[in-house]
N, C-alpha and C positions, 0 to 999 in steps of 0.2 A: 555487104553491110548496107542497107537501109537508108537513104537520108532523105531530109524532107528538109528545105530551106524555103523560109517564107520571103516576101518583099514585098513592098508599094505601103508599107504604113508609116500615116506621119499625121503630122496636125493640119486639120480641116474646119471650116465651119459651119456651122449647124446650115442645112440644106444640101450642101455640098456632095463631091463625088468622090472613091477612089476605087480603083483595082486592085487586089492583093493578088499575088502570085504565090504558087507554091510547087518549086521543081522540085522534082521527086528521080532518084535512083536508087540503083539497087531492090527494083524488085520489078515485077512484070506489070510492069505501070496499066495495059486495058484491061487487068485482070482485077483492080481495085476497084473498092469502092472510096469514094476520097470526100475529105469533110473538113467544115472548118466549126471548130469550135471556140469559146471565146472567153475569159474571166477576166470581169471590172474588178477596182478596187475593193477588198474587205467582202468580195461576194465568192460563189461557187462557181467554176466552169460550167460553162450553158453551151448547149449545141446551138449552131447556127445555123448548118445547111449540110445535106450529106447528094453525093452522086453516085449513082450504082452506074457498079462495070455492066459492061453489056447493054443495056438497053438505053441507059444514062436517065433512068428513074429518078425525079427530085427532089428532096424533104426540106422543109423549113421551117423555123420556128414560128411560132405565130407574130410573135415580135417585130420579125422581118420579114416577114410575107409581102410580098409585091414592092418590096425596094431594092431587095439584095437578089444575085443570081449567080448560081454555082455553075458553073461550068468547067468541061475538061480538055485537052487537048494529047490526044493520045499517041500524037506522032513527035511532037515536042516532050511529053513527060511531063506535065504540067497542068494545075490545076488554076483557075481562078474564082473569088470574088469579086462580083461586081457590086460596088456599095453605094446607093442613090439613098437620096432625099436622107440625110445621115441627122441623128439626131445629138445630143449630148450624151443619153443614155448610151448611147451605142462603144464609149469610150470604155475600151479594154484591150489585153492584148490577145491578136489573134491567133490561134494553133491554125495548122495543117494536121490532117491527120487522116491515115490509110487502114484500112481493113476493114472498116465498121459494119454497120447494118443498120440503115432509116435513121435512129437519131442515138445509137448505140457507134462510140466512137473504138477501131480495132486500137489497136498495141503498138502502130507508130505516128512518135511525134515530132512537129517540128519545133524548133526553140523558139519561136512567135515574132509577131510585129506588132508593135505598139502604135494603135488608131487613137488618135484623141480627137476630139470633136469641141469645139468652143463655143461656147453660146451667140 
């Protein structure tokens, strides 16, 4: 069975920093591609950031480009965001999420962490 638990979200202030974690079991964790996706209040889930297995290929949304950074750790099972220069916009909760492709997220999720960001 599958599981993706997220962690590191809480309240921040606009500039500010956090890490989000996302340990991952139950599947062949270097064999993922692993991604974080994101929905604010009253909006749509928006991809964030995805990392391909193997080569550890990057995508990002235009949104976050050159603040936020995916990275994986394949000997832990563990995925993170790193989240710089953080805005108010950026306030939603965060998925984990395994299998996808570039900004197509696969078929598991994690139950998210809630970032909020303060003016």
């Amino acid at each position: 069975q599958v599981q993706l638990v997220e962690s590191g979200g809480e309240l921040v202030q606009a500039g500010g920093s956090l890490r989000l974690s996302c340990a991952a079991s139950g599947l062949t964790f270097s064999s993922y591609t692993m991604g974080w996706f994101r929905r604010a209040p009253g909006k749509e889930r928006e991809f964030v950031a995805t990392i391909s297995w193997g080569a550890g290929r990057t995508y990002y949304a235009d949104s976050v480009k050159g603040r936020f950074t995916i990275s994986k750790d394949n000997a832990k099972n563990t995925a993170y965001l790193q989240m710089n220069s953080l805005k108010p916009d950026d306030t939603a909760v965060y998925y984990c999420n395994a299998g996808g492709s570039s900004s197509y997220p696969g078929i598991y999720w994690g139950q998210g962490t809630q970032v909020t960001v303060s003016s």
